[in-house]
PyMOL commands that place a pseudoatom at each C-alpha (Angstrom):
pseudoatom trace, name=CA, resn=UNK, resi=1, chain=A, elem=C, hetatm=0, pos=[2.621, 8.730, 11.165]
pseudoatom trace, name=CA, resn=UNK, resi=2, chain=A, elem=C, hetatm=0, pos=[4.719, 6.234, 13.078]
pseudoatom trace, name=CA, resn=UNK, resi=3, chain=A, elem=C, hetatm=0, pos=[3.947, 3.067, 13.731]
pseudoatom trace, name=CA, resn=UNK, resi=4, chain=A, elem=C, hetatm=0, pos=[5.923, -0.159, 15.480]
pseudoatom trace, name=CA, resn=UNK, resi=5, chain=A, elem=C, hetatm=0, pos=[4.628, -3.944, 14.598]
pseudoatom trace, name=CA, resn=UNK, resi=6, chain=A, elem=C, hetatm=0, pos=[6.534, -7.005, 16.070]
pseudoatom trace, name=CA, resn=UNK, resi=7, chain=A, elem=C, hetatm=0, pos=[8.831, -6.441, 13.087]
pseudoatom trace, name=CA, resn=UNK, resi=8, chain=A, elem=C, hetatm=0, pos=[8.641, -3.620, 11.520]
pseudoatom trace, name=CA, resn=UNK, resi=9, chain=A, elem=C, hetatm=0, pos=[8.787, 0.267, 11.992]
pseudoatom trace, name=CA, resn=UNK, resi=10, chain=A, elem=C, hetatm=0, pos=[6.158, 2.087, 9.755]
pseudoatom trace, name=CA, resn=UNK, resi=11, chain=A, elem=C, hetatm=0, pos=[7.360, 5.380, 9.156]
pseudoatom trace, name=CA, resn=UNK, resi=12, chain=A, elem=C, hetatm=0, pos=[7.930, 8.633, 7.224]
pseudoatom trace, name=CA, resn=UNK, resi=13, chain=A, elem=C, hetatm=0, pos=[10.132, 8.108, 3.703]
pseudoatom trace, name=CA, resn=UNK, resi=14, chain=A, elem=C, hetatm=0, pos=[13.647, 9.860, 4.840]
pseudoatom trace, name=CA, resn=UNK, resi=15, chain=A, elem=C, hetatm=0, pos=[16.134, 11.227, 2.167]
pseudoatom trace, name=CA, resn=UNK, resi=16, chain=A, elem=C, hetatm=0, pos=[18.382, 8.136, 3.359]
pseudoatom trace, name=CA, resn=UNK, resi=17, chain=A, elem=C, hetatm=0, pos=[15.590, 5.997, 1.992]
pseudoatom trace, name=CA, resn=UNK, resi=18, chain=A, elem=C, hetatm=0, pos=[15.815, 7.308, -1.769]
pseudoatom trace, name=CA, resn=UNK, resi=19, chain=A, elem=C, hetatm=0, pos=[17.541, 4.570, -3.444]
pseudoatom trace, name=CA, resn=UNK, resi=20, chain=A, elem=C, hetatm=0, pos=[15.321, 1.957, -1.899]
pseudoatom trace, name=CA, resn=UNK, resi=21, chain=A, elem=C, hetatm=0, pos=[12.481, 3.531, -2.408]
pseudoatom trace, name=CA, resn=UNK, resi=22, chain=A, elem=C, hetatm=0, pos=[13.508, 4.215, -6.001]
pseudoatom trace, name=CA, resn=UNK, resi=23, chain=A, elem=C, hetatm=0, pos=[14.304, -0.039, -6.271]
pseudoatom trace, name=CA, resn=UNK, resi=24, chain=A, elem=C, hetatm=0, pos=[10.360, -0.283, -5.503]
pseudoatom trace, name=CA, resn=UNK, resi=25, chain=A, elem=C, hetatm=0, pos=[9.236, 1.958, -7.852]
pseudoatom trace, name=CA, resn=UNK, resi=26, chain=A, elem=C, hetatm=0, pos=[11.185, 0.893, -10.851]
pseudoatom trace, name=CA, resn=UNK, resi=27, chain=A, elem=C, hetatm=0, pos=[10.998, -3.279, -10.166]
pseudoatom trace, name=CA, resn=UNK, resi=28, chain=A, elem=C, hetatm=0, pos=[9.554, -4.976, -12.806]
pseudoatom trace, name=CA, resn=UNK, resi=29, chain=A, elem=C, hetatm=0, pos=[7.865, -7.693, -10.264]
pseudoatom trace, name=CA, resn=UNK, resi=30, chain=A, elem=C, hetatm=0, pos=[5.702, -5.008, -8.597]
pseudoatom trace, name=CA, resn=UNK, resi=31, chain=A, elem=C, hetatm=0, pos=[5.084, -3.019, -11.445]
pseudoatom trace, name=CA, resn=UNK, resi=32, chain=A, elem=C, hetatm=0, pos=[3.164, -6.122, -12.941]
pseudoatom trace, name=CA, resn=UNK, resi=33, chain=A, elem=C, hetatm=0, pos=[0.088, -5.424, -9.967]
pseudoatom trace, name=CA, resn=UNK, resi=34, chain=A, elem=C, hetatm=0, pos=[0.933, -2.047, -8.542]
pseudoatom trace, name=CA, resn=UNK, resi=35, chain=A, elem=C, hetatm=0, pos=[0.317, 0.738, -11.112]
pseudoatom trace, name=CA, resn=UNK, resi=36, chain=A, elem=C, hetatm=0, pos=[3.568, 2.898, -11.560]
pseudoatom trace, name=CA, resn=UNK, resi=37, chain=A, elem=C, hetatm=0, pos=[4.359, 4.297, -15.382]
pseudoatom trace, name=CA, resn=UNK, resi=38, chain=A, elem=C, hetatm=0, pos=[7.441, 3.174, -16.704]
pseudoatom trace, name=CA, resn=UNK, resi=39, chain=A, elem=C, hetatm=0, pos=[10.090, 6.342, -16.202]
pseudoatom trace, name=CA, resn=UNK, resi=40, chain=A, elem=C, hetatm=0, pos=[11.036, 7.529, -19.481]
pseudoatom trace, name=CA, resn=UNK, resi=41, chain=A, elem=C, hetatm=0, pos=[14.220, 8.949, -17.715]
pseudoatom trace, name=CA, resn=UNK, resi=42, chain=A, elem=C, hetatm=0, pos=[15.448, 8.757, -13.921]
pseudoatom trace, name=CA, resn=UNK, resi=43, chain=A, elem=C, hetatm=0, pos=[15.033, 11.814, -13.115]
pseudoatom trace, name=CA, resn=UNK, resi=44, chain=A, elem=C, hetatm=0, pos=[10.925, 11.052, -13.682]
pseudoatom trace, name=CA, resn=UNK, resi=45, chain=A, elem=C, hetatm=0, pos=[11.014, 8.092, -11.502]
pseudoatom trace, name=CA, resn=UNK, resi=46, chain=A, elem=C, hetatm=0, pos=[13.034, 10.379, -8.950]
pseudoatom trace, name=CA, resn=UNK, resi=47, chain=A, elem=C, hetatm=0, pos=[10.721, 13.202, -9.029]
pseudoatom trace, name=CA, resn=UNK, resi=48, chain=A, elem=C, hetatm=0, pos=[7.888, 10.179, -8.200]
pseudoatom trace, name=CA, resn=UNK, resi=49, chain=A, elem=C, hetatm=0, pos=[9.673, 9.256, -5.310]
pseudoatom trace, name=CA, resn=UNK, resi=50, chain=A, elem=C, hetatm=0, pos=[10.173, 12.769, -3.929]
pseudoatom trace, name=CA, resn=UNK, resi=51, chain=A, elem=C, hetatm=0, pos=[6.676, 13.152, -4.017]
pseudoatom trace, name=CA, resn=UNK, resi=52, chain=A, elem=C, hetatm=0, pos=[6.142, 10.127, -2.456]
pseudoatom trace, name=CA, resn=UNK, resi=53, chain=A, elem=C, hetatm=0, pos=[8.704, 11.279, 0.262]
pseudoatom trace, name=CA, resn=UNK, resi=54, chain=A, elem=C, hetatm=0, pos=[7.024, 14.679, 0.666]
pseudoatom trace, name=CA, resn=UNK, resi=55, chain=A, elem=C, hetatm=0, pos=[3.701, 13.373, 1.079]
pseudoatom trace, name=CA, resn=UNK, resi=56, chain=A, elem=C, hetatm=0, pos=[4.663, 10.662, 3.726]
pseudoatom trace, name=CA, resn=UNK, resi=57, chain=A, elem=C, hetatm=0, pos=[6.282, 13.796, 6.076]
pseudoatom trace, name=CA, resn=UNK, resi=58, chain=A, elem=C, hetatm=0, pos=[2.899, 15.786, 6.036]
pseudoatom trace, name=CA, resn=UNK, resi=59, chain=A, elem=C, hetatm=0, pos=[-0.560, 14.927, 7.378]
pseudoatom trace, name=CA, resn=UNK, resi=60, chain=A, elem=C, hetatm=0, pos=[-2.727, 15.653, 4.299]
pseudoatom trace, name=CA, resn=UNK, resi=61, chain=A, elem=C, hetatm=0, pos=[-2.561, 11.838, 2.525]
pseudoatom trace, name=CA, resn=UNK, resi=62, chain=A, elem=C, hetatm=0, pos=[-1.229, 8.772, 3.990]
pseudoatom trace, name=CA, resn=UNK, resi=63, chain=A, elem=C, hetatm=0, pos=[1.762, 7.994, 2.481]
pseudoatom trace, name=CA, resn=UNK, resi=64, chain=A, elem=C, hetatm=0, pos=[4.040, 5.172, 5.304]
pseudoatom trace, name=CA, resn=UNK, resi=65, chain=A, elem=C, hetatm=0, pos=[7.314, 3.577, 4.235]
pseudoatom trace, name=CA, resn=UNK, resi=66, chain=A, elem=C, hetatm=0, pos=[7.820, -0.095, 5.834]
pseudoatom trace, name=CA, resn=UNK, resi=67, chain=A, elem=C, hetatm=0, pos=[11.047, -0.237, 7.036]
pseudoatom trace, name=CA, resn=UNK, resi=68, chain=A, elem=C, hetatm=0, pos=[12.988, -3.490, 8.529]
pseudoatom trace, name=CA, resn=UNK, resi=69, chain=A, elem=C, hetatm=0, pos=[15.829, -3.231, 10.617]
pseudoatom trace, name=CA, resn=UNK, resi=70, chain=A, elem=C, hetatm=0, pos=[16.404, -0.166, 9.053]
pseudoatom trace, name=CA, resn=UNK, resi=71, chain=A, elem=C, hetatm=0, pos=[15.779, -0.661, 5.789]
pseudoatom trace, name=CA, resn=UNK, resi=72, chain=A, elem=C, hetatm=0, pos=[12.686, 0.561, 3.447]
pseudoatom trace, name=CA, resn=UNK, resi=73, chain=A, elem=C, hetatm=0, pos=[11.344, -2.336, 1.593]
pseudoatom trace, name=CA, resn=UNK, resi=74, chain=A, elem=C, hetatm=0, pos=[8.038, -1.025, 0.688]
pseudoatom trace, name=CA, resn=UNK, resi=75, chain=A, elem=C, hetatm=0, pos=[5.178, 1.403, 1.136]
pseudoatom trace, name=CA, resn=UNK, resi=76, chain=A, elem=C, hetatm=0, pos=[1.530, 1.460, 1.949]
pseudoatom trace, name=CA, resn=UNK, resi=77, chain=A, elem=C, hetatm=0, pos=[-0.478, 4.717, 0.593]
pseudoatom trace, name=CA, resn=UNK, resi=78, chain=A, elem=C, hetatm=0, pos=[-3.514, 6.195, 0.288]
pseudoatom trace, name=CA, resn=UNK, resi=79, chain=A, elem=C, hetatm=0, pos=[-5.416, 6.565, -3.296]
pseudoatom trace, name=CA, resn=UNK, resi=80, chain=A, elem=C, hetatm=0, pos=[-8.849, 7.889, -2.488]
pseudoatom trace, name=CA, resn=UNK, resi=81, chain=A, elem=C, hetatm=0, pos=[-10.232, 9.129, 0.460]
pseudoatom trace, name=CA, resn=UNK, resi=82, chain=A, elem=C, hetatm=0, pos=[-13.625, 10.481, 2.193]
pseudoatom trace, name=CA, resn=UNK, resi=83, chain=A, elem=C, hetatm=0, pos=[-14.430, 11.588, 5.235]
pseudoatom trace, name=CA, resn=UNK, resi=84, chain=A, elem=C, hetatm=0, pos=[-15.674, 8.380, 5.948]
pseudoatom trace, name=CA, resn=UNK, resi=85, chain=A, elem=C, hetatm=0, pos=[-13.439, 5.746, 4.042]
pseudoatom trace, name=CA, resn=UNK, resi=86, chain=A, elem=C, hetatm=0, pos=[-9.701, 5.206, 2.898]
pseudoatom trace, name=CA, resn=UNK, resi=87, chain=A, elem=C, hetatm=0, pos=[-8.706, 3.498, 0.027]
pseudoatom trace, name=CA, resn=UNK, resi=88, chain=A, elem=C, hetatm=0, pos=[-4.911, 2.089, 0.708]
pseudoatom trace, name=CA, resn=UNK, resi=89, chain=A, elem=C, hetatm=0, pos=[-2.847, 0.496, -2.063]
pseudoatom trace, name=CA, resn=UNK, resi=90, chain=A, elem=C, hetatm=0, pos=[0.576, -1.002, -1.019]
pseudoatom trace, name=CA, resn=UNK, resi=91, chain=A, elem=C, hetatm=0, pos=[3.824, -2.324, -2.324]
pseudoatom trace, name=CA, resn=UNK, resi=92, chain=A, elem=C, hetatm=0, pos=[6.347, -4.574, -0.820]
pseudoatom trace, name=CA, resn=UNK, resi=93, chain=A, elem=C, hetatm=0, pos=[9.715, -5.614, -2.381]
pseudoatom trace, name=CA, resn=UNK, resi=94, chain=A, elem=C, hetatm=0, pos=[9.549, -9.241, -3.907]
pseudoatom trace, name=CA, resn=UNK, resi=95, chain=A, elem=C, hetatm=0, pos=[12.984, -10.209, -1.595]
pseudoatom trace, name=CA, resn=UNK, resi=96, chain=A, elem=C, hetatm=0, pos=[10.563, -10.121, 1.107]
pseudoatom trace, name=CA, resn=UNK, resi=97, chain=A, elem=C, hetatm=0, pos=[7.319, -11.476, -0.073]
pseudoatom trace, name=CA, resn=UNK, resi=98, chain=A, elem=C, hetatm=0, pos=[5.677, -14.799, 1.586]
pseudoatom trace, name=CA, resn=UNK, resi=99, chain=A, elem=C, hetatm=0, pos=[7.034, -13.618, 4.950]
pseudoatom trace, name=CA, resn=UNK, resi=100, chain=A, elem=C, hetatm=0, pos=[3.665, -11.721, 6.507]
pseudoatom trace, name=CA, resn=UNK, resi=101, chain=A, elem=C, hetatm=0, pos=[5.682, -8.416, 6.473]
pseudoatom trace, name=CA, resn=UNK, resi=102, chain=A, elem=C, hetatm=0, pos=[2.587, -7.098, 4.374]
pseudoatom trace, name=CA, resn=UNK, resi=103, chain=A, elem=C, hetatm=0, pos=[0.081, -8.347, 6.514]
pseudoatom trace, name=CA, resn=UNK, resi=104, chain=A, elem=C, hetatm=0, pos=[1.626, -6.871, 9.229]
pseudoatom trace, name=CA, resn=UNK, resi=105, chain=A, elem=C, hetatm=0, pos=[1.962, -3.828, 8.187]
pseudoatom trace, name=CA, resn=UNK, resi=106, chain=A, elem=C, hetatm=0, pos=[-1.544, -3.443, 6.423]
pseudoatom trace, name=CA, resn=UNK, resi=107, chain=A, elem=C, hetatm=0, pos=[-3.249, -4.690, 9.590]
pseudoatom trace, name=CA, resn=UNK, resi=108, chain=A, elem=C, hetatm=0, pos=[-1.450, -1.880, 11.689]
pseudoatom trace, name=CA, resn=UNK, resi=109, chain=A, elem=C, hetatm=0, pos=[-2.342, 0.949, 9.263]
pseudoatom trace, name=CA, resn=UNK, resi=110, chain=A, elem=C, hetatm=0, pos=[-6.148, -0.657, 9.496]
pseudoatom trace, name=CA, resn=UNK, resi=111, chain=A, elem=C, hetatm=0, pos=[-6.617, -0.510, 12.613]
pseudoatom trace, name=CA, resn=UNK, resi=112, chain=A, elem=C, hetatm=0, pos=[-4.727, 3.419, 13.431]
pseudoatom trace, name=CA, resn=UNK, resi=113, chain=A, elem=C, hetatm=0, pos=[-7.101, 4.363, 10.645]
pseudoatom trace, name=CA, resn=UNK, resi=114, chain=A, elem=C, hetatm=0, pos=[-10.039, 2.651, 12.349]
pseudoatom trace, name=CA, resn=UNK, resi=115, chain=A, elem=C, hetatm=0, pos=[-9.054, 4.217, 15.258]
pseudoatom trace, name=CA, resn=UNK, resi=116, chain=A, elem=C, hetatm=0, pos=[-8.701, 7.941, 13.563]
pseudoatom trace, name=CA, resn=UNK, resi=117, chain=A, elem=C, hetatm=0, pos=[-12.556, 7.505, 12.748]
pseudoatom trace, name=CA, resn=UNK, resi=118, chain=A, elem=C, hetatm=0, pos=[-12.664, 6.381, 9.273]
pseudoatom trace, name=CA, resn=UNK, resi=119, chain=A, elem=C, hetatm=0, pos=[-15.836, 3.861, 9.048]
pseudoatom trace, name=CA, resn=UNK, resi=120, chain=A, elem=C, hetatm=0, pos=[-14.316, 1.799, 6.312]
pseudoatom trace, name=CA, resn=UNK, resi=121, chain=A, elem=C, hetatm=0, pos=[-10.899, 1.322, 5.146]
pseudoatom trace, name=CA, resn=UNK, resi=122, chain=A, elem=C, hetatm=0, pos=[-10.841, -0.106, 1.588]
pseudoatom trace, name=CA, resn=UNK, resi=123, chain=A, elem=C, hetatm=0, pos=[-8.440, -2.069, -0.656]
pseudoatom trace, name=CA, resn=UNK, resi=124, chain=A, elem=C, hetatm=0, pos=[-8.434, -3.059, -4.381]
pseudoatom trace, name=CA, resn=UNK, resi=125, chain=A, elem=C, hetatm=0, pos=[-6.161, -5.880, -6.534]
pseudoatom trace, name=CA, resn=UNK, resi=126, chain=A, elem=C, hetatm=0, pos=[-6.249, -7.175, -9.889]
pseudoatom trace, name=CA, resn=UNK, resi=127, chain=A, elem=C, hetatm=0, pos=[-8.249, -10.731, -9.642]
pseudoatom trace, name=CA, resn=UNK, resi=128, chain=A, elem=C, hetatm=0, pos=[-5.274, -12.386, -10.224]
pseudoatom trace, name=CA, resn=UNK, resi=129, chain=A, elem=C, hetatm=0, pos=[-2.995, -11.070, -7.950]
pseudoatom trace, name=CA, resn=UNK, resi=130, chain=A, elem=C, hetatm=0, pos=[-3.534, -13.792, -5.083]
pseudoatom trace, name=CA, resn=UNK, resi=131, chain=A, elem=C, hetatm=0, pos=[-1.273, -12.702, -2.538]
pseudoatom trace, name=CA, resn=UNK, resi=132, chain=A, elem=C, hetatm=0, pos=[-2.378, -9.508, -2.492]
pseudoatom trace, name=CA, resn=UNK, resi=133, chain=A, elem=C, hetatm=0, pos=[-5.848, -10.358, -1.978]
pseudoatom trace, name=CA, resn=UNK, resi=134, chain=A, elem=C, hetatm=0, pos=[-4.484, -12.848, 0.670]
pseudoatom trace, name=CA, resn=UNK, resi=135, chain=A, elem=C, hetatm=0, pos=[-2.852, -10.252, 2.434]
pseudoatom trace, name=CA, resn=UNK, resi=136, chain=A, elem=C, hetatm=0, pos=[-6.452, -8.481, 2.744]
pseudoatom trace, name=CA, resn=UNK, resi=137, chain=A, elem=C, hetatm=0, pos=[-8.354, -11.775, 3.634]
pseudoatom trace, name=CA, resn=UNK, resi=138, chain=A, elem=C, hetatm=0, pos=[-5.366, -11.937, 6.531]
pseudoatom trace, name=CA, resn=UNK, resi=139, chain=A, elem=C, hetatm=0, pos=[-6.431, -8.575, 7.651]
pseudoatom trace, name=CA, resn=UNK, resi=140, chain=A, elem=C, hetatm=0, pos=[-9.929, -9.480, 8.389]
pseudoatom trace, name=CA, resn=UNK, resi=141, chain=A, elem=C, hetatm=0, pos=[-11.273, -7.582, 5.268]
pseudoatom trace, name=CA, resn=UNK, resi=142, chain=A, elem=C, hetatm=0, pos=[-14.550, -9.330, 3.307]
pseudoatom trace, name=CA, resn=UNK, resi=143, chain=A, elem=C, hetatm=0, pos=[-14.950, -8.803, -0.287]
pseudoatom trace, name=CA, resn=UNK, resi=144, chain=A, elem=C, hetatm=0, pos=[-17.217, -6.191, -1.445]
pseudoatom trace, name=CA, resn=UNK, resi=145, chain=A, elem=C, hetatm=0, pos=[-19.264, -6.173, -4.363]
pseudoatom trace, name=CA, resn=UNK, resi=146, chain=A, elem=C, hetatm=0, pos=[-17.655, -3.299, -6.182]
pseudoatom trace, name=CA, resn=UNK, resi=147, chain=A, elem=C, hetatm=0, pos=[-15.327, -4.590, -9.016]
pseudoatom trace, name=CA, resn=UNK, resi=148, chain=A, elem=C, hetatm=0, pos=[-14.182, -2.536, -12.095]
pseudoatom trace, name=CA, resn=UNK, resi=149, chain=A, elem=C, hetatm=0, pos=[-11.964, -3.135, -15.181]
pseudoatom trace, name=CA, resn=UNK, resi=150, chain=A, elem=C, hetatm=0, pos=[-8.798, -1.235, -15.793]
pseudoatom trace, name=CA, resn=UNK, resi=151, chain=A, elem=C, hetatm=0, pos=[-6.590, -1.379, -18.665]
pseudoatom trace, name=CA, resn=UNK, resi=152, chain=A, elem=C, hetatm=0, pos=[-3.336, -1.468, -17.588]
pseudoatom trace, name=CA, resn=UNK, resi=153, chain=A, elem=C, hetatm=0, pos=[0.344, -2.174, -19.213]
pseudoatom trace, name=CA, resn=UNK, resi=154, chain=A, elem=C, hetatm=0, pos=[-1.319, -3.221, -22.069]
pseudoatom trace, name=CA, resn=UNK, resi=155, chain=A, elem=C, hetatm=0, pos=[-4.141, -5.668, -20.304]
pseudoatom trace, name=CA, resn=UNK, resi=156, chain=A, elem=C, hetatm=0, pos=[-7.403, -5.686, -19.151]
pseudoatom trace, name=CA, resn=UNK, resi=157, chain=A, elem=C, hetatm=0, pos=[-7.680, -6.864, -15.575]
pseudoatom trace, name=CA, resn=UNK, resi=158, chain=A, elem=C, hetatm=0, pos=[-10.603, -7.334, -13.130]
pseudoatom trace, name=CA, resn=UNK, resi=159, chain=A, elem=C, hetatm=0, pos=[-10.008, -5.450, -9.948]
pseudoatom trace, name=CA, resn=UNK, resi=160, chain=A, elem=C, hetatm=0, pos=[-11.468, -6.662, -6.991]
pseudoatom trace, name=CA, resn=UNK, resi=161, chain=A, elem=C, hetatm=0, pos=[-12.053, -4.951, -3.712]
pseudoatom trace, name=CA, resn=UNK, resi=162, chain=A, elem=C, hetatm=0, pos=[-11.718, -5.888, 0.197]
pseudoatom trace, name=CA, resn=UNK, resi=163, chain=A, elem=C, hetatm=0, pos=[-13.470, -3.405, 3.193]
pseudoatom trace, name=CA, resn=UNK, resi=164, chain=A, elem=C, hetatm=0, pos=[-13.252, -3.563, 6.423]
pseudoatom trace, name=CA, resn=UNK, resi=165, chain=A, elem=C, hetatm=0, pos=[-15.357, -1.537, 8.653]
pseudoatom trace, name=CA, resn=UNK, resi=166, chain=A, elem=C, hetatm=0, pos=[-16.178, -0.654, 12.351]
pseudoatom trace, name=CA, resn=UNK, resi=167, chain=A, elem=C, hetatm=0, pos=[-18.967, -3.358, 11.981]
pseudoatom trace, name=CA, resn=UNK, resi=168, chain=A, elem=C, hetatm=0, pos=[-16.770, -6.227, 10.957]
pseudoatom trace, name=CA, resn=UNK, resi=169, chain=A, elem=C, hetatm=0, pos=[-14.133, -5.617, 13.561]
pseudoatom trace, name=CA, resn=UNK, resi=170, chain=A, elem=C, hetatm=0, pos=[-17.781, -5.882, 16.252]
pseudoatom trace, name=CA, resn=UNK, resi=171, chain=A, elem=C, hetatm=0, pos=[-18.334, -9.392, 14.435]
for i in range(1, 171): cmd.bond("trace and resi %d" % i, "trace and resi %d" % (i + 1))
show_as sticks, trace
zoom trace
């Protein structure tokens, strides 16, 4: 997939992107909401971003880097998926936070995926992750009712979830 906002270019993870890509994965700031493991060893966190790479070239999960002026400074992706809805979890590199590059991004990838058929498109954050749930709110997603807790880096946390369907873009 290839997309073009205003800013930014949303786009299969190239080999040329590696180190980036391997900055996102491994910073502490967006390991505290996204959910990566800690890499024992780099060649672990470089076999993560391989795969990562590999699925963004193919068709089969939705795996986009974000890329400004060149430059990959995060990813959206797919966790679950039905015929009828998409789950998307995303990741943006704290140098570029409070700037709307997420909410850019996130809306495009809503509304291609709107526009492939999917009747939903779905996102989740931890309860206290405000910009993240911003970022949805942005996007024209509504909380759902669905919430569930995870245990994660040591922590319970309360993860709430945004939708946004064919029936809220009629509204």
């Amino acid at each position: 997939m290839r997309l073009e906002t205003k800013r930014l270019i949303l786009r299969p993870i190239e080999e040329s992107d590696m180190e980036q890509l391997l900055a996102l994965l491994k910073n502490d700031v967006i390991k505290q909401t996204y959910m990566i493991p800690d890499f024992s060893t780099e060649e672990e966190a470089l076999r993560l971003a391989r795969r990562f790479m590999a699925l963004s070239q193919g068709e089969e999960k939705l795996v986009v880097g974000i890329a400004l002026d060149g430059r990959l400074i995060g990813f959206l992706n797919e966790t679950e998926k039905t015929a009828e809805e998409i789950e998307v979890g995303y990741a943006l590199h704290p140098d570029f936070h409070g700037r709307g590059y997420m909410t850019e991004a996130f809306g495009a990838v809503i509304d291609h995926l709107l526009r492939l058929g999917f009747a939903r498109v779905i996102a989740g954050a931890f309860e206290e992750n405000t910009a993240s749930i911003r970022v949805m709110e942005k996007c024209g997603m509504k909380r759902s009712d669905r919430t569930e807790m995870l245990s994660y880096r040591m922590k319970e946390h309360r993860c709430v979830y945004h939708t946004i369907g064919k029936e809220e873009e009629q509204a």
